[in-house]
N, C-alpha and C positions, 0 to 999 in steps of 0.2 A: 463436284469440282468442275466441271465440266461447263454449269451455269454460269460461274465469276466472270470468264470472258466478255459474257453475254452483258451481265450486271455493269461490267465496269463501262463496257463500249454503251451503253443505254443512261450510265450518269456522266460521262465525258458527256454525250448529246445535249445533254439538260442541260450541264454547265456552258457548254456553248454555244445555243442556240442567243442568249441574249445579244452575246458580241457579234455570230455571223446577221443578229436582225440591224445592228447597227452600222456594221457594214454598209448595208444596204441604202442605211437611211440620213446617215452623218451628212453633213455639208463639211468642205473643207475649212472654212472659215467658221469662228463659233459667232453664236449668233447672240445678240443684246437686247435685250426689252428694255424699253424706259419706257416711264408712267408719267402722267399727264398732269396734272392741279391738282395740289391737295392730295398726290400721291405719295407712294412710299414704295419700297420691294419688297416688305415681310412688315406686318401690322398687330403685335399679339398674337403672333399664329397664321394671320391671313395673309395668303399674296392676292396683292394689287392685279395680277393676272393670273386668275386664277385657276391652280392646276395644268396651266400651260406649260411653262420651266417645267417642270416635274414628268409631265406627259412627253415632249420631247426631250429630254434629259434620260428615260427610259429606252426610247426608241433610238439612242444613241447619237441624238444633235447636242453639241457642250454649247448650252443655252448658261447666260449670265442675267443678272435681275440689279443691273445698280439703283442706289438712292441718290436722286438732287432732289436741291431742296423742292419741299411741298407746293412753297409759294415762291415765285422769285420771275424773274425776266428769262427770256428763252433763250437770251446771249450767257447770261453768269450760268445758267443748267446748262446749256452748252459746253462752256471752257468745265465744268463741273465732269461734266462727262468724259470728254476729251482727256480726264486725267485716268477713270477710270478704263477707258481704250489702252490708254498708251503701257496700262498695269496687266491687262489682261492679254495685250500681243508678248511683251514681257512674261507673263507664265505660263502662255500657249505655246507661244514660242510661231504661232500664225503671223501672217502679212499682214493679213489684213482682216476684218471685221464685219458681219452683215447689223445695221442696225432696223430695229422695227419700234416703232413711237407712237403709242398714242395720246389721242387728242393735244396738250402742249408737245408731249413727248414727239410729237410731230415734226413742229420748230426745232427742238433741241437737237435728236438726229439732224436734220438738213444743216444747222448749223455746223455742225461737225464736218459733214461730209465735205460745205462749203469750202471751210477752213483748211482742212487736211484730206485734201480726196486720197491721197496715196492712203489711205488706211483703212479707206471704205469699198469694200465690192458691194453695195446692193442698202438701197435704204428705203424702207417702206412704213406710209402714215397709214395708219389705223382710225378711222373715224378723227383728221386730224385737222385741224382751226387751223388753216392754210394758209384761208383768207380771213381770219378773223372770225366772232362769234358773236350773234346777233345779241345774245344773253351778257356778254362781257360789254355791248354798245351801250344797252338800255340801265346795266348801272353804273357803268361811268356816266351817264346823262344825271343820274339822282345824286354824283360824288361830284360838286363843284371844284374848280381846282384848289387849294389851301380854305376850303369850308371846313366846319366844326366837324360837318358829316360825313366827309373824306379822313379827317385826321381820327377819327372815331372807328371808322369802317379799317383804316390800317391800322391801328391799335389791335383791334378785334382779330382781324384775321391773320397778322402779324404770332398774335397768340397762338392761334388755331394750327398755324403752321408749324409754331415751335412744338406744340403739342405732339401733331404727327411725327414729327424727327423723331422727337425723344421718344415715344413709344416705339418706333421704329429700330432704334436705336442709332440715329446722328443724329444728335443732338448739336453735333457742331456744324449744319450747314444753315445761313445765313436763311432768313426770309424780309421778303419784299413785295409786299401787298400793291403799290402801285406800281413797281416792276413787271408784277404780274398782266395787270389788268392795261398797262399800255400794250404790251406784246402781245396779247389777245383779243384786244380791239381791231376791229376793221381798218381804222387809222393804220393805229401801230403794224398790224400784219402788213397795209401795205410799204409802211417802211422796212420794215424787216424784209420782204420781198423783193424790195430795190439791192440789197445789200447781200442777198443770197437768193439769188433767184434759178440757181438750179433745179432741174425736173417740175417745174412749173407748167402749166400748158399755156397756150398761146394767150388764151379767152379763157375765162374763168370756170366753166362748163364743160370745157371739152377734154379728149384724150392730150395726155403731157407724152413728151418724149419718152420711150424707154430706156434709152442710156444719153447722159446730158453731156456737154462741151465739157466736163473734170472728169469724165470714163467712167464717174458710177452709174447704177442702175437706180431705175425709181417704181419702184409699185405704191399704189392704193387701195383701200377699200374700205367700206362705209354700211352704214345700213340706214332706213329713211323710216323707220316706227319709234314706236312710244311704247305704247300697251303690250306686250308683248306675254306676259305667262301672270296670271292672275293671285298666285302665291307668292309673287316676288314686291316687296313692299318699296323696292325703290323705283318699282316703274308710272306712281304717281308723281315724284315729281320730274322724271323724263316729260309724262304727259303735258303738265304743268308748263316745260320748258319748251316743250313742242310749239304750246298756244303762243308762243309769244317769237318765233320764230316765223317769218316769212317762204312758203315755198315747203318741198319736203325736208327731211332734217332727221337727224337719230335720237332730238329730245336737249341737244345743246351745241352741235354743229350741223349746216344747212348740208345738202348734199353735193351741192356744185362747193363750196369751201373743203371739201375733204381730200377734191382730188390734186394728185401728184404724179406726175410718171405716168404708168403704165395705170391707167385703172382698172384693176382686175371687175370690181362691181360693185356699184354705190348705190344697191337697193335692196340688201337683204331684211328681211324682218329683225329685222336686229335695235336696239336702243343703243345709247352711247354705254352702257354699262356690260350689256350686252356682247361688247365686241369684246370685252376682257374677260368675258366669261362669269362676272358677275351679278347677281347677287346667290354666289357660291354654287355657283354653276344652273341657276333658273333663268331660262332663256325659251323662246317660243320654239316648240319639239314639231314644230312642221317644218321651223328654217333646221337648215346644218346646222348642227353641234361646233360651235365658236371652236374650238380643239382643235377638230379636226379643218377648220379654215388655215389654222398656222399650220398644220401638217403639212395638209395643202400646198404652201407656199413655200414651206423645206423641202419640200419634194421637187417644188420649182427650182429655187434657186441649187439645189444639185444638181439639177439638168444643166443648170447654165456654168458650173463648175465651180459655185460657190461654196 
């Protein structure tokens, strides 16, 4: 009889060890992933960021994974988003919001934040087409404006995008293939940049402010490889996208295009695929474990009372 004490005080432990680690490790504001082109938040099973949600969602940060659309312009995934904000301070019952975007997802947080800074503490691009993307320039060059080849190219990809929803499951959000590919273009970024040019850096290259003239904060970071882990079958065409990419680059944005804010570090061995921790978590095992980068960076932004 004398053990049970013992017993019980040793499973109370177990049972709370989870919640006193998330104590520790929670942000006050829950934090948002959005995904980039062609993305989704759950794919057949697979998340677009993989293992990430899951891995801090254990650790005790209330991580959210929304869907806009696949294909579309960075202002309509914007207002797309800003619906899903205003849903999830509503059942947090939080102020405010950290958002983190990559590649388009990039655009689409700053647009948010631009629009509604009361609702953002902290917005960080992920390998994110800031300034546009050399790969989005060279084929709107081959898509003349109202050509057969353009009207063909957004048939196709228009498809492609319905595709992702639906197996996604939204089926109901719009896509827009030359939406896309304006907003992605160097042109278009620098329009979009005229119109939201928070946490931007001065010159294209350099460190951006850490918190902008609307009081949110801005991080970045980036990686400048291709080739990265020889079992992962998507790092041929990173490589592929490298070649055609001017400068260093993660395989489909340059490294000076990535930065925002605060740039934590725009040269890891990392690919653009890489930074989301996919292809299902093969990434180069001499850089840092992609994971433990978002860790990382919830670990930051507690610091700063986020």
């Amino acid at each position: 009889m004398k053990k049970i004490p013992l017993i019980l005080f040793a499973t109370l432990l177990f049972l709370m060890t989870p919640y006193c680690h998330a104590k520790k490790t929670t942000t006050q504001y829950p934090v948002i992933l959005v995904h980039g082109l062609m993305g989704f938040d759950n794919l057949l099973g697979l998340d677009y960021f993989y293992n990430v949600a899951a891995s801090l969602n254990q650790e005790g940060t209330l991580v959210f994974t929304p869907a806009v659309s696949a294909i579309n312009s960075s202002e309509v995934r914007g207002e797309q988003l800003l619906t899903h904000v205003k849903a999830i301070l509503a059942l947090t019952g939080a102020n405010k919001v950290n958002l983190i975007g990559h590649s388009q997802g990039a655009q689409t947080v700053r647009y948010v934040a631009s629009i509604r800074p009361d609702l953002i503490a902290s917005v960080t691009s992920i390998g994110g087409a800031n300034y546009g993307s050399g790969i989005i320039d060279l084929i709107r060059q081959k898509l003349p404006a109202n050509s057969q080849a353009e009207h063909t190219a957004r048939f196709v990809f228009d498809g492609v995008g319905e595709v992702i929803s639906l197996l996604s499951g939204h089926s109901q959000l719009p896509q827009d293939t030359l939406g896309a590919l304006s907003s992605l273009s160097t042109q278009g970024a620098d329009v979009f940049n005229q119109k939201y040019p928070e946490g931007l850096p001065e010159n294209k290259c350099d460190q951006g402010q850490l918190v902008a003239e609307n009081g949110v904060y801005y991080f970045s970071w980036s990686g400048t490889a291709a080739l990265t882990n020889i079992l992962d079958p998507t790092d041929l065409p990173m490589l592929l996208g490298s070649l055609l990419i001017l400068g260093k680059d993660d395989g489909l944005v340059s490294r000076c295009s990535s930065h925002l804010g605060h740039v934590i570090k725009d040269d890891y061995e990392m690919n653009h695929l890489d930074e989301i921790n996919q292809f299902i978590g093969l990434h180069n095992f001499r850089e840092v474990d992609p994971i433990e980068l978002y860790r990382q960076h919830v670990k930051r932004l507690q610091e700063l009372g986020f």
